[in-house]
C-alpha positions in Angstrom: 135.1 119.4 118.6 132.7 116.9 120.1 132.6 113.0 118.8 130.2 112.3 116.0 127.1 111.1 117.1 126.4 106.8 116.0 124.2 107.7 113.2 126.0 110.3 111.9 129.2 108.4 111.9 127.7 105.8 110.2 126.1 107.4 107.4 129.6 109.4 107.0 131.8 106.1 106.7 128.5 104.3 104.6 129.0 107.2 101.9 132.3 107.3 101.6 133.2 103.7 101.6 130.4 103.4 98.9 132.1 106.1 97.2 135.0 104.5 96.6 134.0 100.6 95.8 131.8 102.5 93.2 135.1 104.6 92.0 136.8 101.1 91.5 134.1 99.2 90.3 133.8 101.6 87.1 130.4 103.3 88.2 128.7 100.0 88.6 126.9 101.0 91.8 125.7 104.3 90.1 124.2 102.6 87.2 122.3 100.2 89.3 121.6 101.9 92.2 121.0 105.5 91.2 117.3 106.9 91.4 116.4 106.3 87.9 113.3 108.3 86.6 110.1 106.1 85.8 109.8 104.2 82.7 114.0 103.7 82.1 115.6 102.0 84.9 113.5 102.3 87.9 113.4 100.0 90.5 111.6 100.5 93.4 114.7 100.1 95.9 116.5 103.2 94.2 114.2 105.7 96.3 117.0 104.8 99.2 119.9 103.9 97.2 120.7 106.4 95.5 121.3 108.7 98.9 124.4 106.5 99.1 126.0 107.4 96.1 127.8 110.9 95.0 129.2 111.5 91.3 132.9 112.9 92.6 134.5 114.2 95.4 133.4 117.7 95.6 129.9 116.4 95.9 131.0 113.9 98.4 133.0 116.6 100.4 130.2 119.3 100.8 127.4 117.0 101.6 129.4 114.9 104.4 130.1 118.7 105.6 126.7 119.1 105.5 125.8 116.0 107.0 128.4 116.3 110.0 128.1 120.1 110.5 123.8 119.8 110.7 123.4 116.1 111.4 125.7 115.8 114.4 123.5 118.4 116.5 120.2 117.5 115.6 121.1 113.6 116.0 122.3 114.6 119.7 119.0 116.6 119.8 116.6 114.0 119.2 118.2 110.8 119.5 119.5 107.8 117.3 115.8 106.5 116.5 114.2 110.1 115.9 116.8 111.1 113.2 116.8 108.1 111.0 113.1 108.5 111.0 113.4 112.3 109.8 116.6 111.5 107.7 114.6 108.6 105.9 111.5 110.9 105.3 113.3 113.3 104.3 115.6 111.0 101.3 112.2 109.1 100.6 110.3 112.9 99.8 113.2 114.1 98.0 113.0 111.0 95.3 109.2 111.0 95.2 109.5 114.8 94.1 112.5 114.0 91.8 110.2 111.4 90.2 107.6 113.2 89.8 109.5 116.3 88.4 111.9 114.3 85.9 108.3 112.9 85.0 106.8 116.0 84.0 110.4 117.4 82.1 110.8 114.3 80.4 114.3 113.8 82.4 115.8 110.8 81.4 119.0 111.5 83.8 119.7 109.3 87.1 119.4 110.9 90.8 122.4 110.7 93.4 123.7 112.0 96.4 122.7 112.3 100.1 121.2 116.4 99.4 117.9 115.4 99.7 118.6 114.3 103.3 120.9 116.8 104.0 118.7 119.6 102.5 116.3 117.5 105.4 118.6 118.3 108.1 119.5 122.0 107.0 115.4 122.9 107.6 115.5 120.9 110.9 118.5 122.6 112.4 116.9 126.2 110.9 113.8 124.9 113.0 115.3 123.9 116.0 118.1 126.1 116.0 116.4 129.8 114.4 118.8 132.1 116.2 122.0 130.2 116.2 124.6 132.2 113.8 126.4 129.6 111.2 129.4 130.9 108.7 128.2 129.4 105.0 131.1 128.4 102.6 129.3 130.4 100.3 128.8 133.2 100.9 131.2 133.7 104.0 128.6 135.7 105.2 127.6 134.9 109.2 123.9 134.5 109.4 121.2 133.0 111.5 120.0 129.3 110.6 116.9 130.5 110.2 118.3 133.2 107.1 119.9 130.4 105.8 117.6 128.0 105.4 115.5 130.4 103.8 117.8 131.7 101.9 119.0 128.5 100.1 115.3 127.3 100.0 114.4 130.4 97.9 117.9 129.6 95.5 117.0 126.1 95.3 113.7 126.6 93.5 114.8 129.5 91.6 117.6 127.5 90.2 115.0 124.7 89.8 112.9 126.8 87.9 115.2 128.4 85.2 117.4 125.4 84.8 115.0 122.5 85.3 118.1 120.5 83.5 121.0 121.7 84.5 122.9 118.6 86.0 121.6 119.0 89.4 118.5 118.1 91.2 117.4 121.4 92.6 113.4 120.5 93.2 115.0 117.0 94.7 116.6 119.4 97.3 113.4 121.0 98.3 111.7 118.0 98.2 114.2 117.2 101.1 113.2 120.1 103.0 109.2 119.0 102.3 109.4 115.2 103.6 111.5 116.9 107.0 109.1 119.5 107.3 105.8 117.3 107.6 107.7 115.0 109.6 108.4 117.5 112.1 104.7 118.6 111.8 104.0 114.9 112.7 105.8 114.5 115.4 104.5 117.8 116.7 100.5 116.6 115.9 99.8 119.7 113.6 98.0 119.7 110.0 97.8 117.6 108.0 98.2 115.0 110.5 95.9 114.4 113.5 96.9 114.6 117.3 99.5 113.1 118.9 
């Protein structure tokens, strides 16, 4: 196996470390820190914050998975500054949709966890990667990246759709996969941004 890239590394040791003062400190982090929906507990500084945090272990395990199995290539692809840029746009677009969503449900229920990002990372490696064959957890199906990525876009916003509620932020995810796609279309100078 190669070494994790810096930036990977980081943001793996960050999450869990955070993980666990938050576990000791009685949820303290999560209730200050979380993405809270507009008009309760917002502050401004949770659009970031709350990528840091994860509600239990499970959710920490599969999206430091996530994050090492997608975020390791594509940070040795582009380079240290190129993939904080795309992982930030990508965390910053999944609260803004969050927001906006818990806004029009009338979702009073905090936001955490690193998916947005990771759901980020998951389109760039589909993008970069179309033909390279990855083995999901779920299904244990081999498929291309390029399937995949469709594949859990499409179950992300059917899931949204029919269970706007349901514990877990579904259009946050794709709103992951938004901020990384236009940030890819920025780098490469196509609509809606001008030249590069």
């Amino acid at each position: 196996m190669p070494s994790l890239p810096p930036i990977t590394q980081a943001l793996l040791l960050l999450n869990v470390a955070l993980f666990a003062v938050d576990y000791l400190l009685g949820r303290l982090l999560t209730g200050l820190f979380a993405l809270w929906p507009l008009g309760t507990h917002f502050m401004p500084y949770q659009v970031v914050t709350y990528a840091f945090l994860h509600g239990d272990m499970a959710h920490l395990f599969f999206n430091m998975l996530g994050l090492w199995m997608f975020g390791s290539e594509l940070e040795r692809l582009w380079g240290g500054k190129r993939y904080v840029q795309f992982y930030a746009a990508s965390v910053l677009a999944a609260a803004l949709t969050q927001l906006l969503v818990n806004s029009l449900i009338g979702s009073g229920a905090p936001t955490i966890g690193a998916s947005g990002g990771l759901f980020g990372l998951l389109l760039a490696f589909g993008m970069m990667f179309p033909n390279r064959v990855i083995m999901p957890l779920f299904p244990p199906i081999p498929m291309k990246a390029r399937t995949f990525v469709i594949v859990f876009g499409v179950l992300e916003l059917l899931l949204g759709v029919y269970s706007p509620t349901g514990g877990v932020a579904h259009f946050a995810h794709l709103g992951g996969m938004l901020g990384g796609y236009l940030m890819i279309r920025y780098w490469r100078g196509l609509p809606p941004f001008g030249r590069r």
